[in-house]
VOVEX-651165 format. One record per residue: residue number from 1; residue in one letter; chain; x, z, y of N, C-alpha, C in turn. Coordinates in Angstrom, 2 decimals, always signed. Atoms other than C-alpha are relative to their C-alpha. Example, Ala and Ser with C-alpha at 12.3 -4.5 7.8 and 13.67 -1.06 7.14 Angstrom:
NODE    n  res  chain      n_X      n_Z      n_Y     ca_X     ca_Z     ca_Y      c_X      c_Z      c_Y
NODE    1    A      A    +0.89    +0.00    -1.19   +12.30    +7.80    -4.50    +0.90    +0.00    +1.20
NODE    2    S      A    -0.82    -0.06    -1.19   +13.67    +7.14    -1.06    -0.77    +0.73    +1.09
***
This chain:
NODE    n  res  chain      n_X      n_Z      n_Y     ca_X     ca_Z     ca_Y      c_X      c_Z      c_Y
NODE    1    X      A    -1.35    -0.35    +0.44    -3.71   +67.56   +11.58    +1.01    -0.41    +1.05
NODE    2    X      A    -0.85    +0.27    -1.14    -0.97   +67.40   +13.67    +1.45    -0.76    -1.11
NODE    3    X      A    -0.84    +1.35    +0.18    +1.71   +64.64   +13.89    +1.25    +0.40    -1.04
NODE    4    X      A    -1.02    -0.67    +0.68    +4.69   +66.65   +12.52    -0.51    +0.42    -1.75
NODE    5    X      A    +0.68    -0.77    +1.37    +2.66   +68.16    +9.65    -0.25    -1.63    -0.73
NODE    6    X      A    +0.47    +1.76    +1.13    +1.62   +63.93    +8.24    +1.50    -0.29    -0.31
NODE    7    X      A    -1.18    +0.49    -0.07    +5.21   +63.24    +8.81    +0.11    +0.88    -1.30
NODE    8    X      A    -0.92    -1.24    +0.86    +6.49   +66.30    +6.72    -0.72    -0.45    -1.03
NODE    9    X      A    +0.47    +0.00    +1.25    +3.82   +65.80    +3.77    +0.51    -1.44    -0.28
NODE   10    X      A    -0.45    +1.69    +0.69    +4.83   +61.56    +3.86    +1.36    +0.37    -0.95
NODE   11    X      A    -1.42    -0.47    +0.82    +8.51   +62.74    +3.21    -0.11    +0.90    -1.10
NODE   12    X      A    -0.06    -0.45    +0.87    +7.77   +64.83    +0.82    -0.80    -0.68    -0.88
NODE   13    X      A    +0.46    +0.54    +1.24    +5.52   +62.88    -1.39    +1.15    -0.70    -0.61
NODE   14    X      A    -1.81    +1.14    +0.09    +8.54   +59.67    -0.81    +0.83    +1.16    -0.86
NODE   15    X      A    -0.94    -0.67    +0.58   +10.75   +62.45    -2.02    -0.53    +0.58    -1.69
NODE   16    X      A    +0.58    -0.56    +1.99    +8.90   +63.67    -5.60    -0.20    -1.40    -0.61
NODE   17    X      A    +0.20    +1.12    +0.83    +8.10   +60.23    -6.61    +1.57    -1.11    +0.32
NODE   18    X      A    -1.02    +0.79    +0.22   +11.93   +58.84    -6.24    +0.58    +0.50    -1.16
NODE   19    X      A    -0.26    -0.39    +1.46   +12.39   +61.26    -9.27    -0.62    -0.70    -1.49
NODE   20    X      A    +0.79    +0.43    +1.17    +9.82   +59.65   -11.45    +0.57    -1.93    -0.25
NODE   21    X      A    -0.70    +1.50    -0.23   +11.75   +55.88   -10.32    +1.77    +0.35    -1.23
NODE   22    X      A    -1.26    +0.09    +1.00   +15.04   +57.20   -12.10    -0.18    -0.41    -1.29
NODE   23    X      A    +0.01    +0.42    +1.68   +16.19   +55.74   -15.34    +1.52    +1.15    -0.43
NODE   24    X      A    -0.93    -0.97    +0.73   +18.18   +57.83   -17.64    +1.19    -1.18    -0.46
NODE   25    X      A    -1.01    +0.57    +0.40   +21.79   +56.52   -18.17    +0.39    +0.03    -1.01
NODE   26    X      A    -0.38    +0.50    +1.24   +22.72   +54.41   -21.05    +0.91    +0.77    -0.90
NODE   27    X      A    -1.09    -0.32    +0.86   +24.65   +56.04   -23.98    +0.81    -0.42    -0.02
NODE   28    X      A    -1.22    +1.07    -0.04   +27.87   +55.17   -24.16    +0.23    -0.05    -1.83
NODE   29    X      A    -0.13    -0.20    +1.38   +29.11   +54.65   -27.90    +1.22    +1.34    -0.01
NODE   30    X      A    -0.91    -1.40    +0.17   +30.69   +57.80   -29.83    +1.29    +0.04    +0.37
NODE   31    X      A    -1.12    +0.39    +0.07   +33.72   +55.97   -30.23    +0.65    -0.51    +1.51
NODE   32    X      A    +0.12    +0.87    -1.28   +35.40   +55.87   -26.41    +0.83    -1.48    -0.15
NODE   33    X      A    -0.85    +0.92    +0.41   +37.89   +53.48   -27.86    -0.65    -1.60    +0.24
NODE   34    X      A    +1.02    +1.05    +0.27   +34.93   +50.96   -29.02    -0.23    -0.15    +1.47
NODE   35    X      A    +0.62    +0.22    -1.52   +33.34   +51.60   -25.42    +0.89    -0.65    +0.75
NODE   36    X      A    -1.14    +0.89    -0.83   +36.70   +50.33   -23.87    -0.07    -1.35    -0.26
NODE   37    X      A    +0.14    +1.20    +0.48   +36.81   +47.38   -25.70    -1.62    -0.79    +0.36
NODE   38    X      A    +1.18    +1.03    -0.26   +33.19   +46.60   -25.26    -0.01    -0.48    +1.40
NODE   39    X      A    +0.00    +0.68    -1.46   +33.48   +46.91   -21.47    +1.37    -0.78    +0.50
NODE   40    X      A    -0.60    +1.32    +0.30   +36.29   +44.65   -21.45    +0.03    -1.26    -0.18
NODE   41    X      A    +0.71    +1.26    +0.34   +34.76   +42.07   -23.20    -0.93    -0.19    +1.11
NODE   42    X      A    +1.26    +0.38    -0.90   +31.73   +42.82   -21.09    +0.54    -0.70    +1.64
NODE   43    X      A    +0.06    +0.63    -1.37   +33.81   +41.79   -17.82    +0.40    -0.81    -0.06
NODE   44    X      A    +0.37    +1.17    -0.13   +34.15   +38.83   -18.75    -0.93    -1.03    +0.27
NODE   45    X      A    +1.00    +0.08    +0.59   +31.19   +37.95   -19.44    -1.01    +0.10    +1.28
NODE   46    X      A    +1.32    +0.16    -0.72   +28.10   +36.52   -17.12    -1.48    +0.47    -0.32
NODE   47    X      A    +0.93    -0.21    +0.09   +25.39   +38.24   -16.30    -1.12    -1.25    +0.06
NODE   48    X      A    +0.77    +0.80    +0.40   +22.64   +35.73   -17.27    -1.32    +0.21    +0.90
NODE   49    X      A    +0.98    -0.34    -1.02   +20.10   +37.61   -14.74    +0.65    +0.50    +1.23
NODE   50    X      A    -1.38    +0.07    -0.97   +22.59   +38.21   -12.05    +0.93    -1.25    +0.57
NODE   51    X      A    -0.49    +1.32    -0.40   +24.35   +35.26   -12.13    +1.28    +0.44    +0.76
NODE   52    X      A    -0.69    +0.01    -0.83   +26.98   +36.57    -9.28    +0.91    +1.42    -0.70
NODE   53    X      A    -1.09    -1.04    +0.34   +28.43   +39.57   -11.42    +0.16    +0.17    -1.79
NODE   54    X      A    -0.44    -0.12    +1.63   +29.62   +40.46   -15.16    -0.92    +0.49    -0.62
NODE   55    X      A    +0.70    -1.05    +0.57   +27.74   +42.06   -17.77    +0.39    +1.33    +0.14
NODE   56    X      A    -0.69    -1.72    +0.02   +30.26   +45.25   -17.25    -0.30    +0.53    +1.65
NODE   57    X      A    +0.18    -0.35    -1.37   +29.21   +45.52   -13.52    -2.17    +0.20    +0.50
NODE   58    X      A    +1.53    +0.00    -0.44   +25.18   +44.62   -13.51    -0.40    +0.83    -1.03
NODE   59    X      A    +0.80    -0.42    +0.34   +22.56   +46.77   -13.81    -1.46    -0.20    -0.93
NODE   60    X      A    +1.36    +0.51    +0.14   +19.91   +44.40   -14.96    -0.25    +0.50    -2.07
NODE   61    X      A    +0.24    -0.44    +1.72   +17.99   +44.99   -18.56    +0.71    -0.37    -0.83
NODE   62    X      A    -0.61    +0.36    +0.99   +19.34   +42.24   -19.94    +1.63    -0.05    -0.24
NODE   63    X      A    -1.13    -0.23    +0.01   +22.72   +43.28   -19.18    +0.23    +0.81    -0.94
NODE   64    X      A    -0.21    -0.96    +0.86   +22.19   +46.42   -20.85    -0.51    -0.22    -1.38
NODE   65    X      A    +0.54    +0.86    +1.21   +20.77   +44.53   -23.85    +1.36    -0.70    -0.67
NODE   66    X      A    -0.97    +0.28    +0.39   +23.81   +42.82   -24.08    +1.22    +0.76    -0.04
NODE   67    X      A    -1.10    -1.50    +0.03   +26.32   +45.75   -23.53    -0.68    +0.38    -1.49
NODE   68    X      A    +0.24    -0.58    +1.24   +24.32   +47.06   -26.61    -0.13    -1.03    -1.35
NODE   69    X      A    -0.33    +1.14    +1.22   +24.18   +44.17   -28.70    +1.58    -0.24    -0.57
NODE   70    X      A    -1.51    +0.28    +0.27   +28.20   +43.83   -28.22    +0.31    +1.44    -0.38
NODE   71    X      A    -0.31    -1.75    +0.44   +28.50   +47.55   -29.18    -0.35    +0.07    -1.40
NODE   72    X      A    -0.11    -1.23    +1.76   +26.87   +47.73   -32.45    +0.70    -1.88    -0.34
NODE   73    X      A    -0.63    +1.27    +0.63   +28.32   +43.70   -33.33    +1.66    +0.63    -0.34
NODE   74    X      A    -1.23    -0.41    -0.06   +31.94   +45.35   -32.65    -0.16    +1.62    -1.18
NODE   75    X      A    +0.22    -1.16    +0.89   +30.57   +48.57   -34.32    -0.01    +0.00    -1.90
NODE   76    X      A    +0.45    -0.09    +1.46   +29.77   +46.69   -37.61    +1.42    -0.47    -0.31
NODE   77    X      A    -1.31    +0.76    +0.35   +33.76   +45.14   -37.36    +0.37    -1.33    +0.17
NODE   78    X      A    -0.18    +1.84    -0.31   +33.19   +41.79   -35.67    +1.23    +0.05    +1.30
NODE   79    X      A    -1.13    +0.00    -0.87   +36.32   +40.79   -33.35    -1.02    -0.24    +0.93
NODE   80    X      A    +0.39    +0.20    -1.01   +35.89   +40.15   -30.01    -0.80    -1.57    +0.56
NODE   81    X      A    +0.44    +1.05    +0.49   +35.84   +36.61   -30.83    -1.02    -0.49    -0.60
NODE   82    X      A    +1.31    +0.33    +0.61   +33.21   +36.60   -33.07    -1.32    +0.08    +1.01
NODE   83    X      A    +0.94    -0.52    -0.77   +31.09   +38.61   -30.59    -0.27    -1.47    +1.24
NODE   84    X      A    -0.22    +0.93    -0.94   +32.16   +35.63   -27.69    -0.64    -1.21    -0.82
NODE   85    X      A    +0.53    +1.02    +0.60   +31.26   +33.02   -30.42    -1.77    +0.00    -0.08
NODE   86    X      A    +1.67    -0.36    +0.38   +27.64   +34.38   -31.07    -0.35    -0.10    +1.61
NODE   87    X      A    +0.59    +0.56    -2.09   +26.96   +34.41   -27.16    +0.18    -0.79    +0.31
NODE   88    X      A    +0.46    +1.42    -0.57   +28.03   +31.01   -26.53    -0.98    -0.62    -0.84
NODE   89    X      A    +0.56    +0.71    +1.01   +25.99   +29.77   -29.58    -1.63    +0.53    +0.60
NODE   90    X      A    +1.20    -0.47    -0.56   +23.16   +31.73   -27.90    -0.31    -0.54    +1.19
NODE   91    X      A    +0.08    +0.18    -1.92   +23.73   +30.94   -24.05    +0.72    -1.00    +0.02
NODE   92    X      A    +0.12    +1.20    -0.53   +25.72   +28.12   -24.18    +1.68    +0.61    +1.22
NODE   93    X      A    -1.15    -0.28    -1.12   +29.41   +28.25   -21.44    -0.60    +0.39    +0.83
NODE   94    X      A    +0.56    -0.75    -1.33   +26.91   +29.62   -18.54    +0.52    +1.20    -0.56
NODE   95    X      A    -0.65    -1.34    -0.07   +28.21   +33.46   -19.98    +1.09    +0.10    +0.03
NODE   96    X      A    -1.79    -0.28    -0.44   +31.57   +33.00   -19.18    -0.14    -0.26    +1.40
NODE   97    X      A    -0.40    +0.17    -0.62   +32.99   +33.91   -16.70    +0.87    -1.39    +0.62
NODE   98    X      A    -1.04    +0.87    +0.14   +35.81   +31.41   -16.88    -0.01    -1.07    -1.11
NODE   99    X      A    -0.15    +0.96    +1.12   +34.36   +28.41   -18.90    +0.97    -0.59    +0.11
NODE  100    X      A    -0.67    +0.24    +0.19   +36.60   +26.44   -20.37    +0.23    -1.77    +0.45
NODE  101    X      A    -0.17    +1.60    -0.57   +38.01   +22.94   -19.33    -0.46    -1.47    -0.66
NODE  102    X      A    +0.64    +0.63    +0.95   +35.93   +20.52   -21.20    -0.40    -1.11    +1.00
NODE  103    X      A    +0.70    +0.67    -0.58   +34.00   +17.46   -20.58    -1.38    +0.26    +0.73
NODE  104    X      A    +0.83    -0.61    -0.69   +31.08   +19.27   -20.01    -0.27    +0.72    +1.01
NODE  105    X      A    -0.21    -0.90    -0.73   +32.52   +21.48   -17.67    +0.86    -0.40    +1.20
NODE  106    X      A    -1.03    +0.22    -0.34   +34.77   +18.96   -15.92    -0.59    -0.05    +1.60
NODE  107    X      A    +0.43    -0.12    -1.32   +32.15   +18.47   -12.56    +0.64    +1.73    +0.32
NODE  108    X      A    -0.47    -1.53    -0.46   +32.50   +22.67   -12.35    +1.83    -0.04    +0.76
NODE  109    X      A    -1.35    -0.09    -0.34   +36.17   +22.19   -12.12    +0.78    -0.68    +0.90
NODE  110    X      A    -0.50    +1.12    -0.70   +36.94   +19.31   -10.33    -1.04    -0.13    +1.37
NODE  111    X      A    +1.17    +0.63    -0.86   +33.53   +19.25    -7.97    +0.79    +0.73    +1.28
NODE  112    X      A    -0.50    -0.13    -1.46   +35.11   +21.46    -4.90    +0.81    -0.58    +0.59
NODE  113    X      A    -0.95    +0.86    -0.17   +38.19   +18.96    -5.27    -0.24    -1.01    +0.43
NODE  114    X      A    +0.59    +1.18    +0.00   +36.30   +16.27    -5.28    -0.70    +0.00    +1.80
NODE  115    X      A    +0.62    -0.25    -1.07   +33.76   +17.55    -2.09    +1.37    +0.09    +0.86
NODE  116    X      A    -0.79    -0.27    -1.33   +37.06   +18.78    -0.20    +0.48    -1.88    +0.31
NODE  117    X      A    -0.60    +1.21    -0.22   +38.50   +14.84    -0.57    -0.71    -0.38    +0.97
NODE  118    X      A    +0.48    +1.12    -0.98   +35.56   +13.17    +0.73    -0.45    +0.51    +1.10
NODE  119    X      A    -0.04    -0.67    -1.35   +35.34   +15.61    +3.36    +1.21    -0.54    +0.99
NODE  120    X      A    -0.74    +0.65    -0.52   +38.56   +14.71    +4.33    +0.14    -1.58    +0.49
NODE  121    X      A    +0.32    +1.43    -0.31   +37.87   +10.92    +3.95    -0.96    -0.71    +1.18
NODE  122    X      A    +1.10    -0.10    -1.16   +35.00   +11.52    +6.21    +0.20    +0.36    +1.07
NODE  123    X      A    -0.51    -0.05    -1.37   +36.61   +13.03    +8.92    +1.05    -0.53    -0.07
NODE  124    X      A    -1.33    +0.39    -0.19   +39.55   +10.87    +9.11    -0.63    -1.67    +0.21
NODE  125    X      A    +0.63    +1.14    +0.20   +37.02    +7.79    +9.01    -0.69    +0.36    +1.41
NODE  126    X      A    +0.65    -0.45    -1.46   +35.07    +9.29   +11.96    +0.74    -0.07    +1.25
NODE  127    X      A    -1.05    +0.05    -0.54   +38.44    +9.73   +13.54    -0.11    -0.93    +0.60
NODE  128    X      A    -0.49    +1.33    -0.37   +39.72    +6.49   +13.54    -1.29    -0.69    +0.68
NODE  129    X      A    +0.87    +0.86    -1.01   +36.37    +4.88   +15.01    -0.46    +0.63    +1.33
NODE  130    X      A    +0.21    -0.57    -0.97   +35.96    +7.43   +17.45    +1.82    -0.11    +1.23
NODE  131    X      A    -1.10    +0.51    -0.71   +39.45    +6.18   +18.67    +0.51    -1.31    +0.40
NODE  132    X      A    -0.45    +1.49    -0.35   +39.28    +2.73   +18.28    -1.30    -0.68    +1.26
NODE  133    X      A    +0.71    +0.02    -0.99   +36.34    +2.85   +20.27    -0.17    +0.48    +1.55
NODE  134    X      A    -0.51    -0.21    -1.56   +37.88    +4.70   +23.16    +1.04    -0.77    +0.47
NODE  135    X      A    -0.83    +1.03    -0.72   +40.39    +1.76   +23.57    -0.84    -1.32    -0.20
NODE  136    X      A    +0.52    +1.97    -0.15   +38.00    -1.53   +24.20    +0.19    +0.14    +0.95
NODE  137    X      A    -0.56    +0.44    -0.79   +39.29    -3.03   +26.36    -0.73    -1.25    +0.59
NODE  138    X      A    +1.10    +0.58    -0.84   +37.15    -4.89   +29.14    +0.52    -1.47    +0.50
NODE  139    X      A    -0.16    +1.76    -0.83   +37.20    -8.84   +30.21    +0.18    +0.07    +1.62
NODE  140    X      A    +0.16    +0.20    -1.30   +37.95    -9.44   +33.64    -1.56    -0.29    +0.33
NODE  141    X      A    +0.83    +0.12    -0.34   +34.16   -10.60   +33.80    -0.48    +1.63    -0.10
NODE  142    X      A    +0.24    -0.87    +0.47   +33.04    -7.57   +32.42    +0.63    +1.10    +0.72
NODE  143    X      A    -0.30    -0.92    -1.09   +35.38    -5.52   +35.20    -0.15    -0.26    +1.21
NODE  144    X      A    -0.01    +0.97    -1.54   +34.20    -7.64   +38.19    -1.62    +0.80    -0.32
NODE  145    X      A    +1.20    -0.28    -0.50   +30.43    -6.85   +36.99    -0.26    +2.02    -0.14
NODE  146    X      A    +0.40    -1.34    -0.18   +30.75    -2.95   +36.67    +0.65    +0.55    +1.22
NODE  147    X      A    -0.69    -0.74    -1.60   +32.74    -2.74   +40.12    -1.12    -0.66    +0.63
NODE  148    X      A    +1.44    +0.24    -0.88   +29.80    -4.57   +41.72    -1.08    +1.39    -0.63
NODE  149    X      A    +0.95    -0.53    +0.04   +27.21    -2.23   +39.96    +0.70    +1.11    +0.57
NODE  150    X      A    +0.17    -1.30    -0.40   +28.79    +0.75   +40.89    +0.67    +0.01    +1.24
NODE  151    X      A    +0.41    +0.28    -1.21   +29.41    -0.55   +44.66    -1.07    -0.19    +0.36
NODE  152    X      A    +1.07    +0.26    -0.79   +25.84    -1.31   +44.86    -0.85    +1.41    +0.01
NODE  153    X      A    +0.24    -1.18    -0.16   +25.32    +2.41   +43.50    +0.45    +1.36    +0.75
NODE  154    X      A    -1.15    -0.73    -0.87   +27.90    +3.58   +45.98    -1.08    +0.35    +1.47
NODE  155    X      A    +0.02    +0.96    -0.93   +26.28    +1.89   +48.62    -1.99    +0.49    +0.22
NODE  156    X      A    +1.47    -0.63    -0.38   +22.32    +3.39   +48.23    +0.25    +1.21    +0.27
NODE  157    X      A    +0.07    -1.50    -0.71   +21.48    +6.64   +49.81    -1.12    +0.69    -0.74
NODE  158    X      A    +0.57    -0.89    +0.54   +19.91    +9.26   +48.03    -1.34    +0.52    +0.34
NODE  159    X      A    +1.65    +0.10    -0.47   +15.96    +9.04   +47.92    -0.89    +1.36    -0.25
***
């Protein structure tokens, strides 16, 4: 077989089996109203398998698990609140976006404050000894014996 002809059949298999990889996109609810409100709520709201984006932005299952869980909860007439109450009682402040200021939560809030200080404390400590150590100041003995050593290194010829 020739080179062109393996090429052409690779791409075309790659190409029929990226159809059978699609997933069919989620229903939205009847109501677009409801759907507003759910994705709303949902961008608040931590993806739990994601970690770095909302439930209203990730793709993952259990995103869409929870997009549909907050759809029919709001569907049966639960506030938004309620819906937020039942997910922390499930997950706990990791699904917020924006936990709240608590004791539990007070490292989260305070920890980059905290790291930037002793960053600062740390270089300003480094500082100062890296300055107090460029002014010692030498004994007359102590400047009599490094002008001899480096007259007697003046003073050899290069072996």
């Amino acid at each position: 077989m020739k080179p062109g002809l393996i090429a052409f059949m690779l791409l075309l298999a790659l190409g029929l089996t990226g159809g059978a990889l699609a997933k069919e996109a989620a229903p939205a609810a009847d109501d677009p109203a409801l759907e507003r409100r759910v994705m709303a709520l949902a961008a608040k709201l931590r993806c739990l398998q994601c970690q770095n984006q909302s439930i209203a932005e990730s793709d993952a299952p259990l995103a869409d698990d929870l997009r549909n869980q907050m759809r029919e909860q709001m569907k049966q007439g639960k506030s938004e609140r309620d819906v937020i109450d039942f997910l922390l009682a499930r997950y706990g402040d990791f699904v917020l976006l924006r936990p709240p200021f608590k004791p539990t939560t007070l490292l989260l809030w305070l920890g980059p404050l905290l790291l930037f200080v002793v960053g600062l404390i740390v270089f300003f400590h480094r500082l100062a000894r890296s300055l107090a150590a460029a002014e010692v100041e030498l004994s007359e003995a102590d400047r009599a014996r490094a002008g001899s050593l480096l007259e007697s290194e003046i003073g050899k010829e290069p072996g």
